[in-house]
N, C-alpha and C positions, 0 to 999 in steps of 0.2 A: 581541587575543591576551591570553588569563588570563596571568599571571606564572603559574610554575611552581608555586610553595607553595600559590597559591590554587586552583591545579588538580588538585594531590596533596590537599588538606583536600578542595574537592569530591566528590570520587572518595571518600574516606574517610566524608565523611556519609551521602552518596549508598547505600555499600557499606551502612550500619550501619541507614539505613532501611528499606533491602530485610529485613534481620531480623525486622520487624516485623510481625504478622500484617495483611493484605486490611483486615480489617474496621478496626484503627483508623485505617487509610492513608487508607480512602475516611472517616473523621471530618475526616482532615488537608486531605482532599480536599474537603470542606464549605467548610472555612475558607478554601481556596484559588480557591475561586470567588466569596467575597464578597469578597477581596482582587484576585484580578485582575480580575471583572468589573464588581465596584461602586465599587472604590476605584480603582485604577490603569487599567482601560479597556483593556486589551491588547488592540489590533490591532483593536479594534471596529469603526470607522471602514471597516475592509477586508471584515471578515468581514460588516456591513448591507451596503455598496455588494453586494458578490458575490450573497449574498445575494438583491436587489433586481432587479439584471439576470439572475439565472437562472432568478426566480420572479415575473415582473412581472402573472401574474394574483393573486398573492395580496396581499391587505391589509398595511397596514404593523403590524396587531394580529397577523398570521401572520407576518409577519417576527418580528416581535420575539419568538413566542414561539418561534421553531425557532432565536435567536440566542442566545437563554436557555438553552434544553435543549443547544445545541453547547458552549455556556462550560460548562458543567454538565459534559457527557461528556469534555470536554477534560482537565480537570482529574484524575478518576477515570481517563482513557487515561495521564498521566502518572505518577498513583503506578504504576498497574498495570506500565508500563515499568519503573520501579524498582525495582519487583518482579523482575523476570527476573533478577534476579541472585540469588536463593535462591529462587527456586520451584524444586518437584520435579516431576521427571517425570510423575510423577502425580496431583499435582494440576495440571500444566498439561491433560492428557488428560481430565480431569476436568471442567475450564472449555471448553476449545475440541473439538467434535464437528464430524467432515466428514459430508456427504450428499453419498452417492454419489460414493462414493470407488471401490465397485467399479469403475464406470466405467474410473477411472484405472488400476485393477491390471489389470482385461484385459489394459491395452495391456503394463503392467510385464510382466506373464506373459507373452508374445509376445515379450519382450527388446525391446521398443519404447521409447526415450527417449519424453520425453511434456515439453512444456513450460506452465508454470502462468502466468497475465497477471490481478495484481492491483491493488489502487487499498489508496489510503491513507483507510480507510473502514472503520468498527468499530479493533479493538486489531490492526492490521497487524504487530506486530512480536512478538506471542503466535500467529498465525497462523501467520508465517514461524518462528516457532520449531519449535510444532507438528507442521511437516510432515516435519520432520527423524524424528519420533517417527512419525509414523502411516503413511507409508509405505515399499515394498519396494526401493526405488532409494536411492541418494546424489542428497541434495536442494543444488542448489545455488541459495544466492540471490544476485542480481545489488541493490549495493548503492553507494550514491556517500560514500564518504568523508568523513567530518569534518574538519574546516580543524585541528583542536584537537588531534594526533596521541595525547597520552596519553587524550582523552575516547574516540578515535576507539578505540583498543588494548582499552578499558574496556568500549565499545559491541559491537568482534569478539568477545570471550572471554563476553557475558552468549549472544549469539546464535547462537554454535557449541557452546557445552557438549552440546546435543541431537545432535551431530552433523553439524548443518550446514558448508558451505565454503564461507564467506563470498567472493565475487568483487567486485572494485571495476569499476565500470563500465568505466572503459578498460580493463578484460583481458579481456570475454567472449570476446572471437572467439578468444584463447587459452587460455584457458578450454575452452572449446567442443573447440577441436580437439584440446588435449592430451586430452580426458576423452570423443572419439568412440567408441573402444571399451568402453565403460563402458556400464550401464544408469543413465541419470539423468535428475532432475527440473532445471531452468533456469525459476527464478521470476522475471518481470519486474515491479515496480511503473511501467504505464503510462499515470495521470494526473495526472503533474508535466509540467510546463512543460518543454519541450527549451530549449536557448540558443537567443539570437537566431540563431545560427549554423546550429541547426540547426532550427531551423522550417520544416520544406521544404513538412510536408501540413498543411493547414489544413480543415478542416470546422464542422459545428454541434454546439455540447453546450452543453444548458440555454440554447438562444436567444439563445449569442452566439460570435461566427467566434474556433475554436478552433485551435491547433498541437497536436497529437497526435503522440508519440514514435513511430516506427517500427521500435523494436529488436525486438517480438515479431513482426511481423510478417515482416521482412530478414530474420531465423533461423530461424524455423517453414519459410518457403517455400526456403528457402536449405539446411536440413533435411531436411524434408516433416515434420519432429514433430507430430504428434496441439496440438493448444490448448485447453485448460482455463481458463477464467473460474473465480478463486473472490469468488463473492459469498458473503461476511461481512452474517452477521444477529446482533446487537445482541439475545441472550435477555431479560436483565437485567444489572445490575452484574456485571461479572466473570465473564460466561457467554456464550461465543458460539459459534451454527451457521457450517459454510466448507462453500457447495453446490458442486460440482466440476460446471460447467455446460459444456457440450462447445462449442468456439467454431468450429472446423473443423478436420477428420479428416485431410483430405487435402491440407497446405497447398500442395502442389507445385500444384494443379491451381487455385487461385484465379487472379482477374486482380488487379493493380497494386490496392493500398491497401484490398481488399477485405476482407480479415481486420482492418484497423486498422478502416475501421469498422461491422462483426462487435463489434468487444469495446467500441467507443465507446457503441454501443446498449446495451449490457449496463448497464455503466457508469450513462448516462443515466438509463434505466430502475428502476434500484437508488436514484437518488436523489433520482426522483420521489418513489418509494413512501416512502424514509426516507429527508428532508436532513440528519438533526442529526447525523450521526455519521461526517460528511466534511470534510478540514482546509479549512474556510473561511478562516481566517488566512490559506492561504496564497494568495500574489499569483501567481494562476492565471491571469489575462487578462492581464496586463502588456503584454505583445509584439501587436502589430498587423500584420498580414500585410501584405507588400511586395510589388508587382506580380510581381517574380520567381517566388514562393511557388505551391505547385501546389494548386489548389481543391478542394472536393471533388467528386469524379465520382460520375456515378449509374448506380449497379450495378445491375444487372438480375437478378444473384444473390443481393443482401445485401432 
Protein backbone atom coordinates (compact mmCIF):
# COMPACT_ATOMS: atom_id res chain seq x y z
CA UNK A 1 0.00 0.00 0.00
CA UNK A 2 1.41 3.63 -1.23
CA UNK A 3 1.33 5.92 1.98
CA UNK A 4 -1.04 8.49 1.33
CA UNK A 5 1.33 11.69 0.14
CA UNK A 6 2.95 9.30 -2.25
CA UNK A 7 -0.41 8.56 -3.75
CA UNK A 8 -1.75 12.32 -3.57
CA UNK A 9 1.85 13.39 -5.48
CA UNK A 10 1.14 10.31 -7.91
CA UNK A 11 -2.15 11.37 -8.95
CA UNK A 12 -0.84 14.94 -9.19
CA UNK A 13 2.01 14.00 -11.70
CA UNK A 14 0.19 11.58 -13.34
CA UNK A 15 -2.90 14.64 -13.71
CA UNK A 16 -0.08 17.20 -15.15
CA UNK A 17 1.14 14.53 -17.67
CA UNK A 18 -2.01 13.87 -19.22
CA UNK A 19 -1.69 17.98 -20.25
CA UNK A 20 0.81 17.08 -22.36
CA UNK A 21 0.29 16.74 -26.05
CA UNK A 22 0.24 12.50 -27.62
CA UNK A 23 3.14 13.17 -29.44
CA UNK A 24 5.76 14.22 -26.85
CA UNK A 25 4.18 11.33 -24.38
CA UNK A 26 4.95 8.64 -27.12
CA UNK A 27 8.86 10.45 -27.05
CA UNK A 28 8.48 9.62 -23.18
CA UNK A 29 7.20 6.48 -24.32
CA UNK A 30 10.66 5.85 -26.27
CA UNK A 31 12.57 6.24 -23.41
CA UNK A 32 10.24 4.07 -21.41
CA UNK A 33 10.73 1.10 -23.36
CA UNK A 34 14.60 1.25 -23.22
CA UNK A 35 14.15 1.50 -19.42
CA UNK A 36 11.71 -1.10 -18.85
CA UNK A 37 12.73 -3.56 -21.51
CA UNK A 38 16.42 -3.14 -21.82
CA UNK A 39 17.25 -1.96 -18.43
CA UNK A 40 14.99 -3.23 -15.86
CA UNK A 41 13.20 -6.49 -17.77
CA UNK A 42 9.70 -6.04 -16.63
CA UNK A 43 7.99 -9.19 -16.46
CA UNK A 44 9.89 -10.51 -19.54
CA UNK A 45 10.47 -13.85 -18.17
CA UNK A 46 6.43 -14.24 -18.18
CA UNK A 47 5.64 -12.46 -21.15
CA UNK A 48 8.70 -15.16 -23.46
CA UNK A 49 7.23 -18.26 -21.45
CA UNK A 50 3.52 -17.11 -22.56
CA UNK A 51 4.62 -16.17 -25.32
CA UNK A 52 6.35 -19.75 -26.26
CA UNK A 53 3.44 -21.92 -25.20
CA UNK A 54 0.94 -20.13 -27.18
CA UNK A 55 3.09 -19.95 -30.36
CA UNK A 56 5.29 -23.22 -30.20
CA UNK A 57 5.38 -23.37 -34.14
CA UNK A 58 7.15 -20.11 -34.24
CA UNK A 59 10.95 -19.63 -33.83
CA UNK A 60 12.50 -18.08 -31.01
CA UNK A 61 13.69 -15.05 -33.73
CA UNK A 62 9.52 -14.83 -33.92
CA UNK A 63 9.35 -14.84 -30.34
CA UNK A 64 11.55 -12.46 -29.76
CA UNK A 65 10.50 -10.04 -32.14
CA UNK A 66 6.56 -10.08 -31.34
CA UNK A 67 8.09 -9.56 -27.44
CA UNK A 68 9.81 -6.52 -28.73
CA UNK A 69 6.91 -4.96 -30.60
CA UNK A 70 4.45 -5.81 -27.16
CA UNK A 71 7.12 -3.95 -24.74
CA UNK A 72 7.15 -1.31 -27.60
CA UNK A 73 3.01 -1.02 -27.54
CA UNK A 74 2.91 -1.49 -23.87
CA UNK A 75 4.58 1.48 -23.11
CA UNK A 76 2.69 3.96 -25.80
CA UNK A 77 -0.81 1.86 -24.25
CA UNK A 78 0.35 3.48 -20.85
CA UNK A 79 0.98 7.10 -21.78
CA UNK A 80 -2.08 6.81 -23.90
CA UNK A 81 -4.09 5.73 -20.44
CA UNK A 82 -2.72 8.92 -19.01
CA UNK A 83 -3.98 10.63 -21.36
CA UNK A 84 -7.74 10.01 -20.65
CA UNK A 85 -7.61 12.34 -18.27
CA UNK A 86 -7.65 15.46 -20.69
CA UNK A 87 -8.41 14.16 -23.99
CA UNK A 88 -11.57 15.61 -25.54
CA UNK A 89 -14.24 14.18 -26.76
CA UNK A 90 -13.28 14.62 -30.01
CA UNK A 91 -10.31 13.77 -30.23
CA UNK A 92 -11.04 10.57 -28.57
CA UNK A 93 -13.79 9.91 -31.62
CA UNK A 94 -11.28 10.95 -33.71
CA UNK A 95 -8.54 8.14 -32.76
CA UNK A 96 -11.00 5.25 -32.02
CA UNK A 97 -13.79 4.32 -35.17
CA UNK A 98 -16.48 1.38 -34.67
CA UNK A 99 -17.29 -0.90 -37.93
CA UNK A 100 -20.42 -1.73 -37.87
CA UNK A 101 -21.73 -0.28 -35.26
CA UNK A 102 -25.09 -0.17 -37.33
CA UNK A 103 -25.46 -3.66 -36.46
CA UNK A 104 -25.69 -2.63 -32.70
CA UNK A 105 -28.18 0.25 -33.20
CA UNK A 106 -30.84 -1.99 -35.01
CA UNK A 107 -30.98 -3.81 -32.00
CA UNK A 108 -30.84 -0.15 -29.69
CA UNK A 109 -33.79 0.99 -32.27
CA UNK A 110 -35.93 -2.10 -31.20
CA UNK A 111 -35.37 -0.86 -27.37
CA UNK A 112 -33.24 -3.99 -27.31
CA UNK A 113 -30.30 -4.00 -24.48
CA UNK A 114 -27.36 -5.49 -26.36
CA UNK A 115 -24.40 -6.72 -24.50
CA UNK A 116 -20.47 -6.01 -25.66
CA UNK A 117 -17.61 -9.04 -24.67
CA UNK A 118 -14.06 -7.64 -24.94
CA UNK A 119 -10.38 -8.66 -24.18
CA UNK A 120 -7.59 -6.54 -22.94
CA UNK A 121 -5.96 -6.15 -26.65
CA UNK A 122 -5.13 -2.77 -28.44
CA UNK A 123 -6.02 0.57 -25.96
CA UNK A 124 -8.97 -1.23 -23.94
CA UNK A 125 -9.65 1.50 -21.76
CA UNK A 126 -9.93 4.43 -25.02
CA UNK A 127 -12.47 1.72 -26.27
CA UNK A 128 -14.48 1.48 -23.15
CA UNK A 129 -14.34 5.10 -23.09
CA UNK A 130 -15.47 5.54 -26.54
CA UNK A 131 -18.46 3.66 -26.32
CA UNK A 132 -19.99 5.89 -23.91
CA UNK A 133 -19.67 8.51 -26.89
CA UNK A 134 -20.64 6.54 -30.02
CA UNK A 135 -23.54 4.91 -28.99
CA UNK A 136 -27.52 5.42 -28.38
CA UNK A 137 -27.96 3.52 -25.03
CA UNK A 138 -26.34 4.10 -21.48
CA UNK A 139 -23.08 2.15 -21.79
CA UNK A 140 -22.27 0.35 -18.80
CA UNK A 141 -18.77 -1.09 -18.16
CA UNK A 142 -18.22 -4.02 -15.84
CA UNK A 143 -14.78 -3.26 -14.15
CA UNK A 144 -12.75 -4.82 -10.89
CA UNK A 145 -11.60 -2.45 -8.52
CA UNK A 146 -8.17 -1.11 -7.49
CA UNK A 147 -6.77 -2.45 -4.20
CA UNK A 148 -5.37 1.43 -4.06
CA UNK A 149 -8.97 3.42 -3.26
CA UNK A 150 -7.66 6.97 -4.11
CA UNK A 151 -5.87 5.56 -7.66
CA UNK A 152 -9.08 3.52 -7.98
CA UNK A 153 -11.53 7.16 -7.43
CA UNK A 154 -8.70 8.72 -9.92
CA UNK A 155 -9.17 5.66 -12.57
CA UNK A 156 -13.64 5.93 -12.11
CA UNK A 157 -13.77 9.88 -12.89
CA UNK A 158 -10.98 9.64 -16.11
CA UNK A 159 -13.58 6.66 -17.35
CA UNK A 160 -16.93 8.11 -16.77
CA UNK A 161 -16.53 11.73 -17.87
CA UNK A 162 -17.88 10.19 -21.40
CA UNK A 163 -20.73 9.19 -19.61
CA UNK A 164 -20.02 5.89 -18.75
CA UNK A 165 -21.38 3.93 -15.32
CA UNK A 166 -18.60 2.50 -14.14
CA UNK A 167 -19.99 -1.11 -12.27
CA UNK A 168 -17.54 -3.14 -10.06
CA UNK A 169 -17.68 -6.67 -10.58
CA UNK A 170 -19.61 -7.76 -7.52
CA UNK A 171 -22.53 -5.52 -8.45
CA UNK A 172 -23.44 -6.61 -11.94
CA UNK A 173 -26.39 -8.77 -11.18
CA UNK A 174 -27.58 -5.42 -9.37
CA UNK A 175 -26.51 -3.55 -11.62
CA UNK A 176 -28.47 -5.44 -14.18
CA UNK A 177 -31.60 -5.63 -12.52
CA UNK A 178 -31.84 -2.13 -11.13
CA UNK A 179 -31.19 -0.82 -14.92
CA UNK A 180 -33.73 -3.76 -16.62
CA UNK A 181 -36.06 -1.12 -17.78
CA UNK A 182 -33.55 0.88 -19.31
CA UNK A 183 -32.08 0.69 -22.85
CA UNK A 184 -28.30 -0.37 -22.14
CA UNK A 185 -25.08 -1.55 -23.23
CA UNK A 186 -23.14 -4.13 -20.34
CA UNK A 187 -19.46 -4.46 -21.47
CA UNK A 188 -17.70 -7.51 -20.19
CA UNK A 189 -13.68 -7.75 -20.52
CA UNK A 190 -13.62 -11.66 -20.80
CA UNK A 191 -9.85 -12.85 -21.00
CA UNK A 192 -8.48 -12.40 -17.44
CA UNK A 193 -8.17 -15.30 -15.52
CA UNK A 194 -11.37 -16.08 -13.17
CA UNK A 195 -10.01 -17.03 -9.25
CA UNK A 196 -9.11 -20.27 -8.61
CA UNK A 197 -12.55 -20.34 -7.23
CA UNK A 198 -14.00 -19.74 -10.00
CA UNK A 199 -12.47 -21.82 -12.71
CA UNK A 200 -15.42 -23.90 -13.35
CA UNK A 201 -14.98 -24.10 -17.57
CA UNK A 202 -11.92 -24.90 -18.87
CA UNK A 203 -11.19 -25.12 -22.68
CA UNK A 204 -8.31 -24.51 -25.39
CA UNK A 205 -6.84 -21.02 -26.33
CA UNK A 206 -3.53 -20.61 -28.03
CA UNK A 207 -2.65 -24.49 -27.23
CA UNK A 208 -2.82 -24.61 -23.83
CA UNK A 209 -5.99 -25.86 -21.13
CA UNK A 210 -7.59 -22.52 -20.49
CA UNK A 211 -10.36 -21.19 -17.56
CA UNK A 212 -12.61 -18.81 -19.28
CA UNK A 213 -14.90 -16.30 -17.20
CA UNK A 214 -18.50 -17.16 -17.66
CA UNK A 215 -20.13 -13.70 -16.72
CA UNK A 216 -21.05 -12.87 -20.54
CA UNK A 217 -22.30 -15.82 -21.23
CA UNK A 218 -24.60 -16.52 -17.37
CA UNK A 219 -26.19 -12.90 -18.56
CA UNK A 220 -26.68 -12.91 -22.22
CA UNK A 221 -28.67 -16.43 -21.69
CA UNK A 222 -30.08 -15.35 -18.35
CA UNK A 223 -31.12 -12.15 -20.52
CA UNK A 224 -31.44 -13.51 -24.01
CA UNK A 225 -29.37 -9.89 -24.88
CA UNK A 226 -27.99 -9.81 -28.55
CA UNK A 227 -23.61 -10.46 -28.01
CA UNK A 228 -21.19 -8.34 -29.53
CA UNK A 229 -17.46 -9.07 -29.85
CA UNK A 230 -15.47 -5.95 -30.34
CA UNK A 231 -12.23 -6.73 -31.84
CA UNK A 232 -9.87 -3.73 -31.50
CA UNK A 233 -7.30 -3.24 -34.58
CA UNK A 234 -4.15 -1.53 -33.71
CA UNK A 235 -4.33 1.39 -36.98
CA UNK A 236 -1.14 3.00 -35.99
CA UNK A 237 0.06 4.99 -32.84
CA UNK A 238 -2.88 6.23 -31.15
CA UNK A 239 -5.57 5.11 -33.83
CA UNK A 240 -7.81 2.32 -33.47
CA UNK A 241 -10.62 0.37 -35.42
CA UNK A 242 -13.62 -1.55 -32.74
CA UNK A 243 -15.42 -4.16 -35.29
CA UNK A 244 -18.75 -4.90 -33.53
CA UNK A 245 -18.76 -8.60 -34.54
CA UNK A 246 -22.30 -10.39 -33.74
CA UNK A 247 -21.36 -13.43 -31.37
CA UNK A 248 -25.05 -14.76 -30.81
CA UNK A 249 -28.45 -13.11 -31.38
CA UNK A 250 -30.38 -15.45 -29.60
CA UNK A 251 -28.64 -16.20 -26.40
CA UNK A 252 -31.68 -17.95 -24.73
CA UNK A 253 -31.66 -20.51 -27.35
CA UNK A 254 -27.76 -21.85 -26.98
CA UNK A 255 -26.70 -24.92 -25.07
CA UNK A 256 -24.39 -24.84 -21.74
CA UNK A 257 -20.86 -23.00 -22.47
CA UNK A 258 -21.60 -22.57 -26.07
CA UNK A 259 -21.49 -18.74 -26.46
CA UNK A 260 -18.13 -18.85 -23.99
CA UNK A 261 -16.62 -20.53 -26.62
CA UNK A 262 -18.38 -18.51 -29.59
CA UNK A 263 -16.18 -15.41 -28.10
CA UNK A 264 -13.03 -17.65 -27.08
CA UNK A 265 -12.59 -18.37 -31.04
CA UNK A 266 -13.01 -14.74 -31.61
CA UNK A 267 -10.47 -14.09 -29.26
CA UNK A 268 -8.05 -16.82 -30.47
CA UNK A 269 -8.33 -15.81 -33.82
CA UNK A 270 -7.58 -12.12 -33.25
CA UNK A 271 -4.49 -13.13 -31.86
CA UNK A 272 -3.29 -15.22 -34.29
CA UNK A 273 -3.43 -12.65 -36.86
CA UNK A 274 -1.86 -9.85 -34.39
CA UNK A 275 0.01 -11.06 -30.98
CA UNK A 276 1.81 -7.85 -30.07
CA UNK A 277 -0.95 -5.88 -28.76
CA UNK A 278 -2.40 -8.45 -26.04
CA UNK A 279 -1.24 -8.07 -22.12
CA UNK A 280 1.33 -10.93 -22.19
CA UNK A 281 2.66 -9.83 -18.73
CA UNK A 282 -0.19 -10.92 -17.56
CA UNK A 283 -0.12 -14.46 -15.68
CA UNK A 284 -2.82 -15.93 -17.75
CA UNK A 285 -2.24 -19.72 -17.33
CA UNK A 286 -1.42 -19.53 -13.66
CA UNK A 287 -4.30 -21.93 -12.51
CA UNK A 288 -4.29 -25.64 -13.63
CA UNK A 289 -7.53 -27.28 -13.87
CA UNK A 290 -8.81 -29.78 -11.07
CA UNK A 291 -10.59 -32.86 -11.78
CA UNK A 292 -13.75 -31.13 -10.48
CA UNK A 293 -13.48 -28.44 -13.22
CA UNK A 294 -15.89 -28.91 -16.35
CA UNK A 295 -13.93 -29.48 -19.78
CA UNK A 296 -14.61 -28.31 -22.74
CA UNK A 297 -17.64 -29.97 -24.57
CA UNK A 298 -18.04 -30.28 -28.29
CA UNK A 299 -20.76 -28.17 -29.76
CA UNK A 300 -22.19 -29.18 -32.79
CA UNK A 301 -23.43 -25.60 -33.10
CA UNK A 302 -20.20 -23.51 -32.40
Amino acid sequence: MFPRHLTKLGILCLTALSLLPLSFLYLLADFLYLLVYRVIGYRKQVVRQNLQHAFPEKSDVEIAAIEKKFFHYLVSLIVEIVKMKSISASALQKRVKFKNKDLVEAYLADNESVIFCSSHNGNYEWVCMAIGLAFSAQHYPIYKPLSNQAFDHWFLKMRSKFGNKMVAMRQTLRSIQSSKNDLTIYTFGSDQAPSREDSIYWTSLLNQETSIQLGVEKIARKTNRPVFYLKTKRLKRGYYEVDCIPVCLEPALTAEYEITELHTRILEDMLREEPAYWLWSHRRWKYKRTVTAAPAKALASV
